[in-house]
C-alpha positions as a Markdown table, in Angstrom:
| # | Residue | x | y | z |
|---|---|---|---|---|
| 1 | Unk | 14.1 | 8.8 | 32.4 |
| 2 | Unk | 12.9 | 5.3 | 33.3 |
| 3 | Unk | 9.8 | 6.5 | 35.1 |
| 4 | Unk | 9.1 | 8.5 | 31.9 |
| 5 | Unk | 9.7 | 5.4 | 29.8 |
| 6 | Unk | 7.5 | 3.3 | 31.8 |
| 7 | Unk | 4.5 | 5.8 | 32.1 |
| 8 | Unk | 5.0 | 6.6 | 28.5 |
| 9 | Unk | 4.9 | 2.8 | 27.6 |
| 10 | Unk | 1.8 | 2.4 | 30.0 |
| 11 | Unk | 0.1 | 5.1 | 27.8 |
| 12 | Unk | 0.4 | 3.3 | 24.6 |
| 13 | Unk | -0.3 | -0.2 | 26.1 |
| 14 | Unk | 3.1 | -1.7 | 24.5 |
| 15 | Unk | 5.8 | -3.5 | 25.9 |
| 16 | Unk | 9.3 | -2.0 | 25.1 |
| 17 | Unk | 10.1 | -4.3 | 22.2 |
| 18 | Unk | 6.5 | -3.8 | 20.8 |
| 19 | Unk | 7.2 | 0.0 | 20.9 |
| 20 | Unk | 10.6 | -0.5 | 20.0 |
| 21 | Unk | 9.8 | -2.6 | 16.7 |
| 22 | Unk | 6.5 | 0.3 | 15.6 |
| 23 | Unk | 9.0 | 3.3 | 16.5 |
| 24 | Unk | 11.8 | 1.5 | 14.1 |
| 25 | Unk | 9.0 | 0.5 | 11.5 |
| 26 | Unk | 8.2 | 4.4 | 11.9 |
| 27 | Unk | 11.8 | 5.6 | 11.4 |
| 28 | Unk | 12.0 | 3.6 | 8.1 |
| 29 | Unk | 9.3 | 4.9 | 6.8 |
| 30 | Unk | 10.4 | 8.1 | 7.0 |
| 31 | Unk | 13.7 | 7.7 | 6.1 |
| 32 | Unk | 12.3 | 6.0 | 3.0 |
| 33 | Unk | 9.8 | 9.3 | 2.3 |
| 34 | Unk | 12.9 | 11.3 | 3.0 |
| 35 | Unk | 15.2 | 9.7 | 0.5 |
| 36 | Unk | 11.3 | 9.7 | -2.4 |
| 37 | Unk | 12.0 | 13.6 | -1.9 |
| 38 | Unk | 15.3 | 13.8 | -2.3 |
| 39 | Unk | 15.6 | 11.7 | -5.7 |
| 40 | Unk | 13.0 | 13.4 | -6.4 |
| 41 | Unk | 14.0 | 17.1 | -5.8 |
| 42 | Unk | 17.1 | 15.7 | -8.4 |
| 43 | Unk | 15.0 | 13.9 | -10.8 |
| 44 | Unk | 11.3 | 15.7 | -11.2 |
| 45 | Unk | 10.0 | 12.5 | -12.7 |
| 46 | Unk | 11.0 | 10.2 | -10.2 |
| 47 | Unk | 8.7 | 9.7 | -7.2 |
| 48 | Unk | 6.1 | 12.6 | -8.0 |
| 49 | Unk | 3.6 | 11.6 | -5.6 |
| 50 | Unk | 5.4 | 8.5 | -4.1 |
| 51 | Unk | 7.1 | 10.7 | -0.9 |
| 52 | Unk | 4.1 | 12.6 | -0.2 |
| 53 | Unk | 1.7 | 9.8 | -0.1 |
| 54 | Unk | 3.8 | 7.7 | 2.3 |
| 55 | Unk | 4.2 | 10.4 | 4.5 |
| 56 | Unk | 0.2 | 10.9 | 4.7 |
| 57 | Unk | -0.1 | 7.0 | 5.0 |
| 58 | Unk | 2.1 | 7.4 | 8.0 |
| 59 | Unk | 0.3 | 10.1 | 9.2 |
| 60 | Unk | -3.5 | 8.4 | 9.0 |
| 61 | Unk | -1.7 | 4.7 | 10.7 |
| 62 | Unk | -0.8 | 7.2 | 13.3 |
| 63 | Unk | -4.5 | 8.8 | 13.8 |
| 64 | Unk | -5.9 | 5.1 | 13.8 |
| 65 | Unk | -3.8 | 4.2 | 16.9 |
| 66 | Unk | -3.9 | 7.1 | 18.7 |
């Protein structure tokens, strides 16, 4: 598992807290598009586009850095 870590690390060119803080800021953000479409799945006027837009902003960050 360390080897793994390391080489994947090496891949991305990040230290571990570097990767650490972009794979939290990642989690959030999903967790945040997650709880859009929820309250939204309740409430049809609440967050109409707001899930589905974060979770294509999301998606694009990740193109750019790959």
């Amino acid at each position: 598992m360390l080897n793994a870590s390391r080489s994947h690390l090496a891949e991305v060119e990040e230290s571990y807290f570097e990767h650490q803080s972009v794979a939290f800021r990642y989690a959030g953000n999903c967790l945040k598009a997650a709880i859009m479409a929820f309250a939204h799945g309740i409430v049809p006027g609440w967050f109409q586009t707001s899930a589905s837009d974060l979770v294509k902003k999301i998606a694009n960050n990740r193109k750019l850095q790959a």
